[in-house]
N, C-alpha and C positions, 0 to 999 in steps of 0.2 A: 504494500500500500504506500501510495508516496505524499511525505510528509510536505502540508502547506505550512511555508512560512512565511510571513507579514514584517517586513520590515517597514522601518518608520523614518523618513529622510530629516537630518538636520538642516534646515535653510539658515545662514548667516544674513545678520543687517546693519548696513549701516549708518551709525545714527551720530548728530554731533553735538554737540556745548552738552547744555544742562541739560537735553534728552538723555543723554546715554546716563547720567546718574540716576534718573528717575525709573529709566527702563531692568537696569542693575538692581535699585530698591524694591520694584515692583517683581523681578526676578528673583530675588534673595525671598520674598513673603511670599511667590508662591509656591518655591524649593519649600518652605517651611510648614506652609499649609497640607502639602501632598505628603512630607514623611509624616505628619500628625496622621493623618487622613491612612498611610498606609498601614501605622503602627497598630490598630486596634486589630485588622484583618491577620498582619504576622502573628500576633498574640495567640489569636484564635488558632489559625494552625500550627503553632508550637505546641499549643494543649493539645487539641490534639494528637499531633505525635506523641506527646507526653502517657497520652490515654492508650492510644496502640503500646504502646514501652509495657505500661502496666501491665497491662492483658498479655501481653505476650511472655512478662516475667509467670505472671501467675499460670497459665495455661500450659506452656512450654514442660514442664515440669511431669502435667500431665498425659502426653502425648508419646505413644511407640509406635514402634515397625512391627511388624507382623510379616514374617516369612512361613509360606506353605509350599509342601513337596505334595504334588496330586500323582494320582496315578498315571501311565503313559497311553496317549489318546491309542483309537483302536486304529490298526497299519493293517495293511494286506499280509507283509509278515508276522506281524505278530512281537516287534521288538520295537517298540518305539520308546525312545526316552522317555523318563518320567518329568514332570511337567514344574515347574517351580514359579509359583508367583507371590509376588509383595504388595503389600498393602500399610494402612496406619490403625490405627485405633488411638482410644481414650479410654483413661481407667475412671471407671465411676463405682461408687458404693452402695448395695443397698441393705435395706432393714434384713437386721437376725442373720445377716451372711460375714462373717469375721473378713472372708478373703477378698481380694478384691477383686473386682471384676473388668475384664476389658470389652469395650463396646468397638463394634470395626462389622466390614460387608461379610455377607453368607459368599459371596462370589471371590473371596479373596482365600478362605477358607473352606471352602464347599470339596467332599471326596476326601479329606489331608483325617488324619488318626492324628488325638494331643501330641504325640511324640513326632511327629510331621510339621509341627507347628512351631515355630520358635518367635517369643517377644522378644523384645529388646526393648529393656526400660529407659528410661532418659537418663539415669546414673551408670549406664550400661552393662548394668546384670542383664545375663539372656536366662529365659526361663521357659518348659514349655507347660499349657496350659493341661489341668486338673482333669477341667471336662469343660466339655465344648457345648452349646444347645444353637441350633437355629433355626431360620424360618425362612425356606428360600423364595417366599411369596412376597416378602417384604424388604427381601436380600437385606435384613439383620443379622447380626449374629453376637454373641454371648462367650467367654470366654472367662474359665475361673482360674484366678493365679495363687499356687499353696508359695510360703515366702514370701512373698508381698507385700502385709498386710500394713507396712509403715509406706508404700508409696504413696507420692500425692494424688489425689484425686480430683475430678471436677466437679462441678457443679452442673444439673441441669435446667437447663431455662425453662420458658413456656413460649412455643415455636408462634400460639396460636396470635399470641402480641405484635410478632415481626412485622415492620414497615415494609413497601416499597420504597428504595433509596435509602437503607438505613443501614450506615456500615456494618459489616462486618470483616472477621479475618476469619484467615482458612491455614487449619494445621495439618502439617503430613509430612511423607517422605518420598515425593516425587521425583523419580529414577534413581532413588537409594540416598537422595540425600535427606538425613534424618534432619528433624525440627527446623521445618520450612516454612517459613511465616508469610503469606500475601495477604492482600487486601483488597475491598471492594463493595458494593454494595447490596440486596437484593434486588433482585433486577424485575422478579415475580412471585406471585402465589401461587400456589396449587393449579402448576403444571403436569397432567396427566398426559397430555397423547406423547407419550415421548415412549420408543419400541424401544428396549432394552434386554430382549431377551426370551425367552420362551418360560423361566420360573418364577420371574417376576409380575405379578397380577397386583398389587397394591402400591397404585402409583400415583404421590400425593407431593410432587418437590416443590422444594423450594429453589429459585433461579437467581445463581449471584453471576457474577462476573470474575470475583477473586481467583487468581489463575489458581485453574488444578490442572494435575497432570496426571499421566498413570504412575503407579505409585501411592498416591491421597490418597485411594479409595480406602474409606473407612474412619479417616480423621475429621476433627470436630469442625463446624465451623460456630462462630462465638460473636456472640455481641459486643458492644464495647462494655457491657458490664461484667464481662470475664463468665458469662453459662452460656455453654453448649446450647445452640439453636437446633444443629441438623446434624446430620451424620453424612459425609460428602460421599458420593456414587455415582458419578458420572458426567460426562462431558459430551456435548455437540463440537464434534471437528472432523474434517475430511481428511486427516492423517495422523491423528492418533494425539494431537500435541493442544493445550489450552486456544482456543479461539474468544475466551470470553463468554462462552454459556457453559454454564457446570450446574450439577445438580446435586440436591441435599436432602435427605431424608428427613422431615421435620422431627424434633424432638418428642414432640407429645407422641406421636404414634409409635417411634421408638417406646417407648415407655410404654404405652398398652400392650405392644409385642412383647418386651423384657420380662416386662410382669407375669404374665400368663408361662412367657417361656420358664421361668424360676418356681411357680407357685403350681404347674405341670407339666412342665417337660416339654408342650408342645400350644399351638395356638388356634381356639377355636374360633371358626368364623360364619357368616352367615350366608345364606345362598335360597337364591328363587328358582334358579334352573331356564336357564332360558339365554341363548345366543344373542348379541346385541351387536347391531352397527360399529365398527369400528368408527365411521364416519357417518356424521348427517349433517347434508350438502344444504343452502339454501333453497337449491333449487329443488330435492327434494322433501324441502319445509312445503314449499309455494304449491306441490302438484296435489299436496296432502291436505292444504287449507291451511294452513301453521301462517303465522308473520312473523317470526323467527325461528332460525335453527340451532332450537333448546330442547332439553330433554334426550331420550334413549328412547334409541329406535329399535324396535324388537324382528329380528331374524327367522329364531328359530327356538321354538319352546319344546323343551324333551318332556315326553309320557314320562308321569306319575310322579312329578315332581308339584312344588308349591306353585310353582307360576301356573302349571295346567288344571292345577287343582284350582285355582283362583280365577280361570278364565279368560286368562293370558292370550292371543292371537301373532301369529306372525305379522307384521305390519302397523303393530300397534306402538303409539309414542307416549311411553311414562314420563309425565310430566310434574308430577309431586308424587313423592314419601311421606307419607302423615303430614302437609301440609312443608315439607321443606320442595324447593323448585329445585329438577334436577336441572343442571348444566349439560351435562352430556353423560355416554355412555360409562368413560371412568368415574366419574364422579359417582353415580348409581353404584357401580360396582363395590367402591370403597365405602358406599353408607350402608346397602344391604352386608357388605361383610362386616360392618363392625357393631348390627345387630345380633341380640339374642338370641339365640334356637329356640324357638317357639314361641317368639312374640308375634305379635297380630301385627300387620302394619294396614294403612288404607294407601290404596292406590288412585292417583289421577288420572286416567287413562284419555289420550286423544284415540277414535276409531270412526271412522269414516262422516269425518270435520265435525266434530261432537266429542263433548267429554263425558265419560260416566267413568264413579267410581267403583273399584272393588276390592276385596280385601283377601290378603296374602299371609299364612303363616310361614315366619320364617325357618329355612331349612337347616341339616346342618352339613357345612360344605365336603370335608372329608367324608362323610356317608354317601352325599348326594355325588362326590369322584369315582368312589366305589361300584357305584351303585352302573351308572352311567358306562365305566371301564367295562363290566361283567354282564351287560344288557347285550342283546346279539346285534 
């Protein structure tokens, strides 16, 4: 990309007698006027810097590498190297657990056995983790460290407060260089159409700018108040390297996941059964009767699931959850899964340019995979 630069031309005057002392006087007060005038803006971003410093002392502290050895992908012979990839994490704490825990992606660790796994702390003890738990639907992952229990730890925010524009920093070890500190701001909220993969279904980021690279995945990104907003996981680039859109798992849903993952092993979720629009066009808002392209557009409804037990139709547009307005298709996805098994919900249904409601009990998803796998 090529850099505009603006320069600015000095013109010389000539001036004679008692002009030129007056144009001098008049030169000296507005030299004086302008450094007043610029000194309150330097102030402010020396605090600033000052505010990154802090965060950075305090955070810094809490932040590893994470190296995983996965198995070797499948070859026509049969001998293919084993696979090794890096990632970051953050150690956080939680209730009734002495050890501490590190938080980092299921995809940095996904296939690796603890002893496959090696942290490296920021004092640079390598250690590998106890026992691992993950959730590769929200590409989380959980990691217990025995010895540990005096490392620093962080703080968790609450993602749901985050601004558009509202700095943040991003920690990691992008291409092995440990405690890498950028900066930048949220750039968006709950960014959903973004394809990451085939295990990934609970797609909810946050969109900064702060350079990531491969390597980050798994490190914190943080407010200026020094708590953990997101857990970073990805990048938009056409070759593999920071372009300025990166992605972050919001903290709070971390935390729903963590929870469940600690308190059982595993995470349950919720589900109606039913195939949904990746995309819904304007123009197929317009041919439906819609005035905008909102809501989830229904595909394909499997027998003997909640959606068909509720009356569900291919072609139909869920437009409210108990009164919440869906956005689009992930959006839906991520509200019906973070429902109860067995709650009632009311549905708003657009069907042939008319709405009528109906009502849905919620499923539970793992049965409803099972179920669906072993159906002929």
């Amino acid at each position: 990309m090529k850099r505009i630069l603006t320069y600015s031309l000095l013109a010389g005057l000539a001036v004679a007698g008692g002009a030129l002392a007056t144009l001098l006087s008049s030169r000296f007060i507005s030299s004086a006027v302008a450094q007043q005038q610029a000194t309150p803006l330097t102030s402010e971003v020396d605090r600033l810097g000052e505010r990154f410093e802090r965060v950075a002392r305090k955070i810094a502290p809490t932040v590893v590498a994470v190296e995983a050895v996965k198995p070797p992908a499948a070859t026509s012979n049969g001998k293919g190297k084993p696979i090794e990839e890096s990632g970051s994490g953050v150690v956080i704490r939680a209730p009734g657990i002495r050890d501490a825990l590190v938080l980092t992606n299921n995809h940095v660790v996904a296939h690796s056995n603890p002893q496959q796994i090696t942290v490296s702390l920021a004092d640079g003890r390598l250690l590998h983790p106890a026992q691992v738990w993950a959730d590769p639907e929200s590409d989380v992952a959980l990691l217990r460290l025995e010895g540990a229990e005096n490392a620093p730890a962080a703080l968790l925010g609450d993602s749901d407060t985050t601004r558009v524009g509202q700095w943040v920093l991003a920690f990691g070890s992008p291409f092995g260089l440990n405690q890498t500190v950028t900066h930048g701001i949220i750039s968006a909220r709950e960014r959903g159409q973004v394809s990451l993969g085939g295990t990934i279904r609970i797609k909810d980021f946050l969109q900064t700018d702060a350079a990531i690279n491969p390597g980050s995945s798994g490190g914190p990104l943080v407010n200026l108040d020094g708590e953990v907003i997101g857990i970073n996981t990805a990048i938009a680039s056409h070759n593999g390297s920071n372009s300025g859109v990166a992605f972050s798992i919001p903290v709070n849903l971390v935390k729903r996941v963590t929870k469940q993952l600690l308190d059982r092993g595993t995470v349950s979720r919720g589900y109606l059964g039913m195939q949904l629009a990746q995309s819904f066009e304007p123009a197929d808002a317009l041919k439906l009767g819609l005035d905008r392209a909102t809501g989830a557009l229904v595909e394909t409804v499997y027998h003997e699931t909640p959606a068909a037990a509720a009356g569900l139709r291919p072609g139909d547009v869920v437009l409210q959850v108990d009164g919440t307005p869906i956005r689009n298709e992930n959006h839906m996805i991520n509200l019906i899964s973070g429902l109860k098994v067995g709650q009632r919900v009311r549905l708003e249904v657009w069907r042939n340019r008319k709405t009528l409601a109906l009502e849905a009990v919620v499923g539970d998803w793992t049965q409803g995979q099972a179920r669906l796998r072993n159906s002929p």
